[in-house]
DSSP file (Angstrom, degrees, kcal/mol; ACC not computed):
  #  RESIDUE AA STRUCTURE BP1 BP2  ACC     N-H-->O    O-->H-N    N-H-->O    O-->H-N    TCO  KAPPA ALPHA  PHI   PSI    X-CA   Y-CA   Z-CA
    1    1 A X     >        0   0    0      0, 0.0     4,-2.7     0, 0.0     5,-0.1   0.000 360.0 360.0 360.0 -38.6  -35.4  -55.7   10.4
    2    2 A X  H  >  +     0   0    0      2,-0.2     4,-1.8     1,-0.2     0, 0.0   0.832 360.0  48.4 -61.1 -36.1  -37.4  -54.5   13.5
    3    3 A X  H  > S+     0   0    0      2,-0.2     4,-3.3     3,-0.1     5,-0.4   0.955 109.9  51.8 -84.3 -52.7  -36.0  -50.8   12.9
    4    4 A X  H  > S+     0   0    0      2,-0.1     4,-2.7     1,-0.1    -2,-0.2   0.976 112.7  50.0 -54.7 -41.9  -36.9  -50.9    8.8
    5    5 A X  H >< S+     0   0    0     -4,-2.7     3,-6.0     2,-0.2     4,-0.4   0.821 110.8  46.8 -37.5 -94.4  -40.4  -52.0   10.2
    6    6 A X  H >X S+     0   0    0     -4,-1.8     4,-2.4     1,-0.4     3,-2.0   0.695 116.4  42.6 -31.2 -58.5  -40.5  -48.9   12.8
    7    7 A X  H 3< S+     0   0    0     -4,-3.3     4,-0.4     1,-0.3    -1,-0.4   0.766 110.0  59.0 -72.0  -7.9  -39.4  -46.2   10.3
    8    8 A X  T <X S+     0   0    0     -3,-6.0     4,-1.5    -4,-2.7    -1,-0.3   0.755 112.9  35.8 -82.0 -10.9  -41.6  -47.6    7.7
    9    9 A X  H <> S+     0   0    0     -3,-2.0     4,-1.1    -4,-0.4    -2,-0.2   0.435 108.9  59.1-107.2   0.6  -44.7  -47.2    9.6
   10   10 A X  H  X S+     0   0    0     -4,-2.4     4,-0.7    -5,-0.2    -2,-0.1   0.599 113.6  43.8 -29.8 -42.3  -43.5  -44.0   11.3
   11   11 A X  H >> S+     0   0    0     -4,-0.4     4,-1.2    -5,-0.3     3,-1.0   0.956 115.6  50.9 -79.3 -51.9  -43.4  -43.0    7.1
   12   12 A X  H >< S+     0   0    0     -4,-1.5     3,-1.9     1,-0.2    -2,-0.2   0.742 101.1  62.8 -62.2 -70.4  -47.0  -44.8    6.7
   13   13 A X  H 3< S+     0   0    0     -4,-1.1    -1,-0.2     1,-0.3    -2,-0.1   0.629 107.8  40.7 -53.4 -55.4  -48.6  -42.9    9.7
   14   14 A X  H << S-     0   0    0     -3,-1.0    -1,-0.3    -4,-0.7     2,-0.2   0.799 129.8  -2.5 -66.6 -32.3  -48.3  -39.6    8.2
   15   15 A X    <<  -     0   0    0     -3,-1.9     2,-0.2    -4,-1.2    -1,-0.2  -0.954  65.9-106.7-156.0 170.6  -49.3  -40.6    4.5
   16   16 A X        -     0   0    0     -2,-0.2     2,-0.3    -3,-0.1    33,-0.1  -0.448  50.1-169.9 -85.1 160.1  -50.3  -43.6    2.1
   17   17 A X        -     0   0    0     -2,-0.2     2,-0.6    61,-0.0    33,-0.4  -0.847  26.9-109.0-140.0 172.1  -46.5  -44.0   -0.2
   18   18 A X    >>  -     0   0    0     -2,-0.3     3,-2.0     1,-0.1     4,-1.1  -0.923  29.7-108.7-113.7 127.2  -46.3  -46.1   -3.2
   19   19 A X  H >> S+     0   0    0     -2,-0.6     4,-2.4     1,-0.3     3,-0.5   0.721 126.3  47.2  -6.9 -69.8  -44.3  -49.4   -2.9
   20   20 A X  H 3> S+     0   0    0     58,-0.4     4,-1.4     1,-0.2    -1,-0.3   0.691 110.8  48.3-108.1  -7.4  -41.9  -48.2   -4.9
   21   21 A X  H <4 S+     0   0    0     -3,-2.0    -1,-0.2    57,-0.3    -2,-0.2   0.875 117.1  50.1 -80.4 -19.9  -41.6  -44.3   -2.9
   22   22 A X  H XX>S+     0   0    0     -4,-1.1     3,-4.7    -3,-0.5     4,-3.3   0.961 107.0  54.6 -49.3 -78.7  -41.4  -46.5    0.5
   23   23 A X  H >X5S+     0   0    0     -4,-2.4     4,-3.8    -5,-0.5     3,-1.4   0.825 109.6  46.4 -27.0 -87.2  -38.8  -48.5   -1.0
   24   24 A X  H 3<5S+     0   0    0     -4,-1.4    -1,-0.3     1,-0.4     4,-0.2   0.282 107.0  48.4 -18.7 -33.8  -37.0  -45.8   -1.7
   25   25 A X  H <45S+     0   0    0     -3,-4.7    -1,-0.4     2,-0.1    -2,-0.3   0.459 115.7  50.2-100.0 -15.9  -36.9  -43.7    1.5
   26   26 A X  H XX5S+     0   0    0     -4,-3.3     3,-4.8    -3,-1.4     4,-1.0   0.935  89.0  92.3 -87.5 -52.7  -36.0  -47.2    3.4
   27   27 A X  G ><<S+     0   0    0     -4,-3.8     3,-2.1    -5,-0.5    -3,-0.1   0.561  89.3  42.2   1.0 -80.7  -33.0  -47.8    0.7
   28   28 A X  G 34 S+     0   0    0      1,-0.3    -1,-0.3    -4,-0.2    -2,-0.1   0.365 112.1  49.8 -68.6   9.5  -30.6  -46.1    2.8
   29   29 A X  G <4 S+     0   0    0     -3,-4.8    -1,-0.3    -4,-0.1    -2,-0.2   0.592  96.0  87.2-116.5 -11.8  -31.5  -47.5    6.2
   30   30 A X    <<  -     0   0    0     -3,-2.1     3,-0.1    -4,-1.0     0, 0.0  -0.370  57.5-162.9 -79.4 144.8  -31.5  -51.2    4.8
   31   31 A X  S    S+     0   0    0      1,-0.3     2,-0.3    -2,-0.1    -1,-0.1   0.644  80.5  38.4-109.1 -11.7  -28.2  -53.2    4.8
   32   32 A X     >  -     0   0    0      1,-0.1     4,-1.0    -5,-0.1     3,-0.5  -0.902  65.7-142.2-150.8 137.9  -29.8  -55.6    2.3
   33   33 A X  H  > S+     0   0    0     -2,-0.3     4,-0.6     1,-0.3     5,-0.1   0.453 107.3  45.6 -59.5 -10.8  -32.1  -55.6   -0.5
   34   34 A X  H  > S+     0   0    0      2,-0.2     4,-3.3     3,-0.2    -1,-0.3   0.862 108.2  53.9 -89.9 -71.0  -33.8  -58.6    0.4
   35   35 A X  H  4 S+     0   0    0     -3,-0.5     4,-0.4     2,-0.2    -2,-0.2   0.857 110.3  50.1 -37.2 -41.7  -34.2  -57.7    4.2
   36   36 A X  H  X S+     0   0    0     -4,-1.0     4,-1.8     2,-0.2     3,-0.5   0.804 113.2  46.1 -98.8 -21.3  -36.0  -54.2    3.1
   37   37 A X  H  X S+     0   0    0     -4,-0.6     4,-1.8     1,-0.2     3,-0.2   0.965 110.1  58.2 -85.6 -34.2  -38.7  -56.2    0.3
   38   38 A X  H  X S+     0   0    0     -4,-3.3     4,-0.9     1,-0.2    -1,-0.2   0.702 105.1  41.5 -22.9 -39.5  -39.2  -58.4    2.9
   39   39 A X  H  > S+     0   0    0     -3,-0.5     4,-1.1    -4,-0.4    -1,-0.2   0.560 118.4  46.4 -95.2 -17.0  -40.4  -55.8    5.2
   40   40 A X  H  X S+     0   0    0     -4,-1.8     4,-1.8    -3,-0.2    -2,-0.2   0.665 112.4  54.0 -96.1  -4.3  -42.7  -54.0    2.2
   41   41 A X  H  X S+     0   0    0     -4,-1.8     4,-3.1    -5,-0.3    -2,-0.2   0.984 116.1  38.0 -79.3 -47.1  -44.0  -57.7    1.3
   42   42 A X  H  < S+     0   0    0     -4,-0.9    -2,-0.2     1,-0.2    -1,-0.1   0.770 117.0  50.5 -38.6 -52.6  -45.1  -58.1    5.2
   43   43 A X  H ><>S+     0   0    0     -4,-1.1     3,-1.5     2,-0.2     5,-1.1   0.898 112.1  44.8 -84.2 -40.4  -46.2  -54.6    5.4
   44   44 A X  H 3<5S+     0   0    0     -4,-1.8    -2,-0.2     1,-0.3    -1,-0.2   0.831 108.2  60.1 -83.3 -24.6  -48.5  -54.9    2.1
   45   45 A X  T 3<5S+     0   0    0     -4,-3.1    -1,-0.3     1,-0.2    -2,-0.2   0.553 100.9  54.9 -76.8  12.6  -49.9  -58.5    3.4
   46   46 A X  T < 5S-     0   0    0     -3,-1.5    -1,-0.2    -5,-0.1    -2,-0.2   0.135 122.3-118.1-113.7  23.0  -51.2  -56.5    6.5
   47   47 A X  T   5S+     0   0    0      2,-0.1    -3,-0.2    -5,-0.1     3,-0.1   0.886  79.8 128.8  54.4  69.7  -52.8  -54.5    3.8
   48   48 A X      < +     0   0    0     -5,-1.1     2,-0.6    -8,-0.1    -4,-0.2   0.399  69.8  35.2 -77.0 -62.6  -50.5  -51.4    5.3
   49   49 A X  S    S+     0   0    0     -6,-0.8    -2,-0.1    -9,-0.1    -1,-0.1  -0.856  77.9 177.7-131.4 145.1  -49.0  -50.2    2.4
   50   50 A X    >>> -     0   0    0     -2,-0.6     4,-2.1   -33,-0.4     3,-1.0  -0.390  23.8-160.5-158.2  70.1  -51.3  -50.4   -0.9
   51   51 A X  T 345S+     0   0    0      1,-0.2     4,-0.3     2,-0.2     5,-0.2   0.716 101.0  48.0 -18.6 -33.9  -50.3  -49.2   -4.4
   52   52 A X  T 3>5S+     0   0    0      2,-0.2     4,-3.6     1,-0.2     5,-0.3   0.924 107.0  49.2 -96.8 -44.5  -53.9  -49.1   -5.2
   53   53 A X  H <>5S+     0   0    0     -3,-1.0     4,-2.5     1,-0.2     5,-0.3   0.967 114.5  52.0 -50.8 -48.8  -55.4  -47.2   -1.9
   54   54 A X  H  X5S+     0   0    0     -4,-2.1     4,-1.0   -37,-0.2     5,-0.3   0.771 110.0  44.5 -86.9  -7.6  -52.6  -44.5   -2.6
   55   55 A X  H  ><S+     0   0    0     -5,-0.7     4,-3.2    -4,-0.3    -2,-0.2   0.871 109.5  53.5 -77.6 -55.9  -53.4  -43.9   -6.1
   56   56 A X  H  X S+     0   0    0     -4,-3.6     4,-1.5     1,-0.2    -2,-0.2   0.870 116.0  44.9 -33.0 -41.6  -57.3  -43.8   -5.3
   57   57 A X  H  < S+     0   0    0     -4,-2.5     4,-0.4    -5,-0.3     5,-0.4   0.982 112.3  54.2 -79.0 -50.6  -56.2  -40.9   -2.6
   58   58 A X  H >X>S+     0   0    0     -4,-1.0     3,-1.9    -5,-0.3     4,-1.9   0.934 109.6  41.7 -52.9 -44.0  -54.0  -39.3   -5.2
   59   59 A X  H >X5S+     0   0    0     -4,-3.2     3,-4.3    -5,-0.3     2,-3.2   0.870 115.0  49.6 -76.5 -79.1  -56.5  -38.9   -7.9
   60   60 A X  H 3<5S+     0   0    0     -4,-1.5    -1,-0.3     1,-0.4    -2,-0.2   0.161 112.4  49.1-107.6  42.8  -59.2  -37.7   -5.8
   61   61 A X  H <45S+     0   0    0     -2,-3.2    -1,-0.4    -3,-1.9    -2,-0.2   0.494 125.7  21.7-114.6 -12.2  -57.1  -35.5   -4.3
   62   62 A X  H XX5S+     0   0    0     -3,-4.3     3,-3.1    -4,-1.9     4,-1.6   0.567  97.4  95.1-113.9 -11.6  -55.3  -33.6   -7.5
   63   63 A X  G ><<S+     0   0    0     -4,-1.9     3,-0.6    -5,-0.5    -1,-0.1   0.892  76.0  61.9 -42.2 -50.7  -58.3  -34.7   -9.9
   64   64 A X  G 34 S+     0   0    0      1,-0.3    -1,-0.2    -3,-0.1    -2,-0.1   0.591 121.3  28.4 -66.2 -18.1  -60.1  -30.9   -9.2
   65   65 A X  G <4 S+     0   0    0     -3,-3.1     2,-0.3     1,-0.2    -1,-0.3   0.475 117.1  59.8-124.7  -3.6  -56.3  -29.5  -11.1
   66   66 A X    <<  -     0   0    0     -4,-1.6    -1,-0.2    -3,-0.6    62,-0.2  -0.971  69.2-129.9-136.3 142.2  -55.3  -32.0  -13.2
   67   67 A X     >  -     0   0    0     60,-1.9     4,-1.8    -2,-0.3     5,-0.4  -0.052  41.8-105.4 -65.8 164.4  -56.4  -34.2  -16.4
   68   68 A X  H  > S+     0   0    0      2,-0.2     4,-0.7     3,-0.2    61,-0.2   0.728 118.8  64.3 -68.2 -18.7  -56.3  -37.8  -16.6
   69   69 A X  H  > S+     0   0    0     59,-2.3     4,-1.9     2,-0.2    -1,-0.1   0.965 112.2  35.6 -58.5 -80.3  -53.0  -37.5  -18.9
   70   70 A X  H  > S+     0   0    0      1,-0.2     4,-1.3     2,-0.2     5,-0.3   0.841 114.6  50.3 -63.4 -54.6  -51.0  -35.9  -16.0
   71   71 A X  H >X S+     0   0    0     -4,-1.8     4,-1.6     2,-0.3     3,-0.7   0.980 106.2  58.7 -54.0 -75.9  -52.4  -37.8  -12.9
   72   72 A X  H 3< S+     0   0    0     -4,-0.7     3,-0.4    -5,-0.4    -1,-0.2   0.826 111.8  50.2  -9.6 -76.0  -51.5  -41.1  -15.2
   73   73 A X  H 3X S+     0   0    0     -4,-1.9     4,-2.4     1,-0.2    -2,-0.3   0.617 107.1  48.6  25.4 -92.2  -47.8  -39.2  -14.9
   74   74 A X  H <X S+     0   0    0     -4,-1.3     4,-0.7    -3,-0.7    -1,-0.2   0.624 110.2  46.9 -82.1 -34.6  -47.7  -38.7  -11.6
   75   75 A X  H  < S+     0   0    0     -4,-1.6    -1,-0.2    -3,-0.4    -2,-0.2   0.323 110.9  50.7-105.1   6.4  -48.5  -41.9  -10.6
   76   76 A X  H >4 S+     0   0    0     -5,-0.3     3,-3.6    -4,-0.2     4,-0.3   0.742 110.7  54.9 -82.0 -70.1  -46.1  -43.8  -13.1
   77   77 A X  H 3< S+     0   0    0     -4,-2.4    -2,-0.2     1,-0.3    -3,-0.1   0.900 103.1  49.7 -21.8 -47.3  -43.5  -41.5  -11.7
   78   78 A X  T 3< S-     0   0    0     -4,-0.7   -58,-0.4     1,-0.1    -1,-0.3   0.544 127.8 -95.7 -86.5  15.3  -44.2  -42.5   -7.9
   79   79 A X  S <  S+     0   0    0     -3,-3.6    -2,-0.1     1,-0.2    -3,-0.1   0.320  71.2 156.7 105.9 -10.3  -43.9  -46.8   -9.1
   80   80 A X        -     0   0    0     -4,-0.3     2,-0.2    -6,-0.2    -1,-0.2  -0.080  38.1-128.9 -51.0 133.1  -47.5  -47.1   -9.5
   81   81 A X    >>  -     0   0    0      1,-0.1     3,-2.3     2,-0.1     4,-1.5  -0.556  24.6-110.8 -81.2 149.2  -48.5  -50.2  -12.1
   82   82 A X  H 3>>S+     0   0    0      1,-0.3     4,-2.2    -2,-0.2     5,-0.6   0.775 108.2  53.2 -48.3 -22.9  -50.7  -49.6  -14.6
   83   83 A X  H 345S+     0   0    0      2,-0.2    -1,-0.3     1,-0.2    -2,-0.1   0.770 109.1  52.7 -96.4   2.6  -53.9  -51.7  -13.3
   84   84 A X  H <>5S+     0   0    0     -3,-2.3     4,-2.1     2,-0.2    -2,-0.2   0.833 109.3  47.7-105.8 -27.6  -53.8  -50.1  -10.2
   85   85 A X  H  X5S+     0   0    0     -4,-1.5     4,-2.5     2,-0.2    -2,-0.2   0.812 112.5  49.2 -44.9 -49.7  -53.8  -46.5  -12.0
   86   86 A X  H  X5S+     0   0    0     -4,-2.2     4,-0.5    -5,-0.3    -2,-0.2   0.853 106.7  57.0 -87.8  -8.5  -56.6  -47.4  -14.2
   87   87 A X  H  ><S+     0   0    0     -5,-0.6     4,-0.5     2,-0.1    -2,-0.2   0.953 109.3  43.6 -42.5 -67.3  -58.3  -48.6  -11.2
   88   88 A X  H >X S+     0   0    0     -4,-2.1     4,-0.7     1,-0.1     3,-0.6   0.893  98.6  75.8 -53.2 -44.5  -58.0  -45.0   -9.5
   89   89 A X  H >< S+     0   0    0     -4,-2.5     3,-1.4     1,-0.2     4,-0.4   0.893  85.1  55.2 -53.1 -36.6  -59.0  -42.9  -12.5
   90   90 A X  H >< S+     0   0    0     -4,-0.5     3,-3.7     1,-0.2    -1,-0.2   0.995  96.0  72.5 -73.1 -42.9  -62.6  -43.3  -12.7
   91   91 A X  H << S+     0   0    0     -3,-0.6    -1,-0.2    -4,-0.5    -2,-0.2   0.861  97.4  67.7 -17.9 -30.0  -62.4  -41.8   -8.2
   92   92 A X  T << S-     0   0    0     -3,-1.4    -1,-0.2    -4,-0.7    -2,-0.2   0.856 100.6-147.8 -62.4 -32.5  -61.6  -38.5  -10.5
   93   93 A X    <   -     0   0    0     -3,-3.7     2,-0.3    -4,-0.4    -1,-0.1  -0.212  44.8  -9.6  82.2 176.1  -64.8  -38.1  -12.0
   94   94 A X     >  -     0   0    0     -2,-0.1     4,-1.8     4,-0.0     5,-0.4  -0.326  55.7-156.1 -60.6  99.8  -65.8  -36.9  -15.2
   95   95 A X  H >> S+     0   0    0     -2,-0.3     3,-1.8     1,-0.2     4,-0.6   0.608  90.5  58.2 -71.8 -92.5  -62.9  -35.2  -17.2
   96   96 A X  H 3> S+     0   0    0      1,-0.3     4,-0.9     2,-0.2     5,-0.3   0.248 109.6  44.5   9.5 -84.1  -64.7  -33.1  -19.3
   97   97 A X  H 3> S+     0   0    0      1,-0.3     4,-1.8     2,-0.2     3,-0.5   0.794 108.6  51.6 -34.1 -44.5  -66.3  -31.4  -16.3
   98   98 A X  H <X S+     0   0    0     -3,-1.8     4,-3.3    -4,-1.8    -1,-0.3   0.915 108.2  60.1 -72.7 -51.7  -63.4  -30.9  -14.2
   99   99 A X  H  X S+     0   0    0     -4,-0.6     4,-0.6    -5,-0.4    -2,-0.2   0.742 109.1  42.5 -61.8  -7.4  -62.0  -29.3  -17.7
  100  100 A X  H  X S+     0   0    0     -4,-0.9     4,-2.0    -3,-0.5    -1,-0.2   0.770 107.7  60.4 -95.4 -36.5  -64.7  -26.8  -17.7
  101  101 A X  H  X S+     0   0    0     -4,-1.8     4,-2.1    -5,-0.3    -2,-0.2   0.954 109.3  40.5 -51.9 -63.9  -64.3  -26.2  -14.2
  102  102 A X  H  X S+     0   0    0     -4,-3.3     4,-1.8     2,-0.2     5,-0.2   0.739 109.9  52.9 -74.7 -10.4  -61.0  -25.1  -14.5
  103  103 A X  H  X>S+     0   0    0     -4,-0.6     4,-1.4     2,-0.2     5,-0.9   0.936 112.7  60.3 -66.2 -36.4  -61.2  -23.0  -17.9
  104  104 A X  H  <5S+     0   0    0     -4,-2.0    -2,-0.2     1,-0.3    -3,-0.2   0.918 108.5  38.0 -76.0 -69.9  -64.2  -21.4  -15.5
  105  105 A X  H  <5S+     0   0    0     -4,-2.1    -1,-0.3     2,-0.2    -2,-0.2   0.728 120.0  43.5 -90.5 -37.8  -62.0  -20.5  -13.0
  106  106 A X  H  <5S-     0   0    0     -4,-1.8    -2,-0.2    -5,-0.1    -3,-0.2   0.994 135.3  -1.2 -18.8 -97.2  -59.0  -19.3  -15.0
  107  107 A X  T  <5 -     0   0    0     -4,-1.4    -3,-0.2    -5,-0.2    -2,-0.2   0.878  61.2-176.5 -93.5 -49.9  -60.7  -17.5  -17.4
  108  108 A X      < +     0   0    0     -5,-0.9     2,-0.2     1,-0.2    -4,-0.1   0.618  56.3  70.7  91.1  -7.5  -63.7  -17.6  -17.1
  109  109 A X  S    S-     0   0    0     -6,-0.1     2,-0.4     0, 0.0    -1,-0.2  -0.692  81.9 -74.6-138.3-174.9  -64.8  -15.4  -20.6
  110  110 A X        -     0   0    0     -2,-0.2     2,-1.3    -3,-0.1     6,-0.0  -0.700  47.0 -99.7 -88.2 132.9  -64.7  -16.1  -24.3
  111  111 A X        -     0   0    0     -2,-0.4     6,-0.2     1,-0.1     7,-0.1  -0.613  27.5-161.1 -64.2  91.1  -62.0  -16.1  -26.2
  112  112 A X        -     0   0    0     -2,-1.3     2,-0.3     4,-0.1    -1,-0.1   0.250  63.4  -2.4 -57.9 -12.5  -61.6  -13.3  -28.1
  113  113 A X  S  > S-     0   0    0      1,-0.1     4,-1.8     0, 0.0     5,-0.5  -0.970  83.7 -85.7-169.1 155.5  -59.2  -14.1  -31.0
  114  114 A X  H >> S+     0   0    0     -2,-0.3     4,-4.4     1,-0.2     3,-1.5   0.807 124.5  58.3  -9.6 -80.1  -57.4  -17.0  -32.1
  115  115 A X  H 3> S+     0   0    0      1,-0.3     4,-0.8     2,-0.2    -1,-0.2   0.760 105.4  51.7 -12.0 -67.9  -54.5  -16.3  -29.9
  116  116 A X  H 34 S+     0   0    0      2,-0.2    -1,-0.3     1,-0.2    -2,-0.2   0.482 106.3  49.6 -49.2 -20.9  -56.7  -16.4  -27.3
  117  117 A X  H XX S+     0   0    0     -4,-1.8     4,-2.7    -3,-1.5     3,-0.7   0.697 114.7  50.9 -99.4 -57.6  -58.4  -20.0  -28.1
  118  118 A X  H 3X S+     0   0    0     -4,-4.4     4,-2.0    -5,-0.5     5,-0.3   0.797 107.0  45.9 -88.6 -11.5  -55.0  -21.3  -28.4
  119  119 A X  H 3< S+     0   0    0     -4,-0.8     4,-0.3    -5,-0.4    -1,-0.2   0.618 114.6  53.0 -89.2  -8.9  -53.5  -20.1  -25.2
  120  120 A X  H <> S+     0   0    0     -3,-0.7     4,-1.9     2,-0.1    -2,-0.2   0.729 111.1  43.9-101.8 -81.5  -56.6  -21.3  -23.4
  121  121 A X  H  X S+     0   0    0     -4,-2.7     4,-0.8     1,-0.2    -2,-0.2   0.877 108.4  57.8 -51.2 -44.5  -56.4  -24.6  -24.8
  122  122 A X  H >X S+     0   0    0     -4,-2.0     3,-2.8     1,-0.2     4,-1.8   0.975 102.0  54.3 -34.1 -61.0  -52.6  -24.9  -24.2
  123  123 A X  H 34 S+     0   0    0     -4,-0.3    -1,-0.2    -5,-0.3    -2,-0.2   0.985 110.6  52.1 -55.7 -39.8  -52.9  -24.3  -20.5
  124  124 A X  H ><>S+     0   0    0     -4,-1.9     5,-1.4     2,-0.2     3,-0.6   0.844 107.1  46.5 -52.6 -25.0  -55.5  -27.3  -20.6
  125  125 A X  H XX5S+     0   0    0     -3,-2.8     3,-2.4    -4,-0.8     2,-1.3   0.903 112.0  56.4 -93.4 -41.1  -53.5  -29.7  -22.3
  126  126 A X  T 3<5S+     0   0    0     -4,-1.8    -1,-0.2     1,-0.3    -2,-0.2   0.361  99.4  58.0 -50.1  18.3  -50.6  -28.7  -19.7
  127  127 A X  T <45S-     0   0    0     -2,-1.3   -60,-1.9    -3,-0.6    -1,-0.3  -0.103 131.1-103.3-140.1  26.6  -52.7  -29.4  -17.1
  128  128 A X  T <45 +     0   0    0     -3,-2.4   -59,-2.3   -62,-0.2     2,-0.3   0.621  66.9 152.0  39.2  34.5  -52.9  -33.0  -18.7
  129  129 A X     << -     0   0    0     -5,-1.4    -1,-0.2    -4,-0.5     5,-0.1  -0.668  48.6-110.0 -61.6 121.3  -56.5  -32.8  -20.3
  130  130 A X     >  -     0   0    0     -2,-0.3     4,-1.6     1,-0.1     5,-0.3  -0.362  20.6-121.6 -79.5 157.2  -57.3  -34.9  -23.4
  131  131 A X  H  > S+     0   0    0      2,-0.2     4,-2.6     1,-0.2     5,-0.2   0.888 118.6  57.9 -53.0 -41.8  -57.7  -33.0  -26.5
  132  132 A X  H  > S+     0   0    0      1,-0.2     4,-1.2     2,-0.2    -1,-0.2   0.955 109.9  52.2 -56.7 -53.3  -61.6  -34.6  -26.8
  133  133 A X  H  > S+     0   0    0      1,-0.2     4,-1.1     2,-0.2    -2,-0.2   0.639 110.2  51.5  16.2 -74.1  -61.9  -32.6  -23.0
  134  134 A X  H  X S+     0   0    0     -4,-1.6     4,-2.7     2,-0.3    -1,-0.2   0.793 112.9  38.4 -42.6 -67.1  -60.6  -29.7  -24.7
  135  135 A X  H  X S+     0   0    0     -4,-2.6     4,-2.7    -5,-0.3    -1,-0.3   0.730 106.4  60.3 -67.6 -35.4  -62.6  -29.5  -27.1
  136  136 A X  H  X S+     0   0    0     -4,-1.2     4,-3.4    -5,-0.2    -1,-0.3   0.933 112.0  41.8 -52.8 -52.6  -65.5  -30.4  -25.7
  137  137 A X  H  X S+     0   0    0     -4,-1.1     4,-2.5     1,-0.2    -2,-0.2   0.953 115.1  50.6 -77.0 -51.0  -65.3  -27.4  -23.2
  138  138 A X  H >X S+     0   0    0     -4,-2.7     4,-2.4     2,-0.3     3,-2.2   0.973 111.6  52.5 -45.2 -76.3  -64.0  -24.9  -26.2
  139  139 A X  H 3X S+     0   0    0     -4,-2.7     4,-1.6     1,-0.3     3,-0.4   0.838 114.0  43.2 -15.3 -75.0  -67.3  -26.3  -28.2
  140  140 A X  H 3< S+     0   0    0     -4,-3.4    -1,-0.3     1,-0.3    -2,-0.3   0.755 114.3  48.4 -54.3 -30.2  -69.5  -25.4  -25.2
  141  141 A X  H << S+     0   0    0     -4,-2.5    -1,-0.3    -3,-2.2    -2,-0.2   0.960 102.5  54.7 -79.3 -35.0  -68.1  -22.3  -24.6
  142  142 A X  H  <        0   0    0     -4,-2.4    -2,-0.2    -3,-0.4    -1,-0.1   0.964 360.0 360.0 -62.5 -50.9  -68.1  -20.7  -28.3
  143  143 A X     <        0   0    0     -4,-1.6    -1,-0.3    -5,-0.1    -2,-0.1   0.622 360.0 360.0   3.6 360.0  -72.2  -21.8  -27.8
């Protein structure tokens, strides 16, 4: 137990993990499943390891490329629970803005035909932006 401790706060030193990415790099060093949630139960009552602290860091560190859609994702993907995700989101700031920000810096003109309008929005919604977002920013631009 003393060694899953070390190397899990060896992991923690370098970056926040999510319960469930922790878990997960300790798996293979554990000889029993019990022994290694033991050590993340220990580690999260010394408020060490904190689903909610690494989502807050994750959105406001990818909020500036990504919509609330994909950052939602990403942080289902890494184990996150849902109340601790909608917890984080609002750390993102304003999607709308952030969606203008990055049509800005991509493109950065008007769209010049259809084509154009729809290849512009695609790369927004792929960049997990809600369609109101979208639209909003499309609106403002044809202005």
């Amino acid at each position: 137990m003393p060694d899953l401790r070390v190397r899990a706060l060896q992991l923690l030193t370098r970056r926040d993990y999510s319960r469930a990415e922790l878990k997960a790099k300790l798996a293979a060093h554990a000889e029993f499943e019990e022994e290694l949630d033991g050590v993340l139960d220990t580690l999260q009552a010394e408020r060490l390891l904190s689903d909610h602290r690494y989502a807050a860091q994750r959105v406001v560190a990818r909020a500036g490329r990504y919509g609330n859609a994909r950052l939602k994702q990403e942080l289902r993907h890494k184990g996150v629970g849902d109340d601790d995700i909608a917890a984080a989101l609002p750390e993102a700031g304003d999607e709308t803005e952030r969606c203008r920000a990055i049509w800005a810096r991509k493109f950065g003109h008007l769209p010049e035909s259809p084509e154009e309008r729809a290849k512009q929005m695609r790369f927004l919604q792929y960049r997990g932006f809600s369609g109101d977002a979208i639209r909003r920013v499309m609106r403002g631009v044809d202005q």
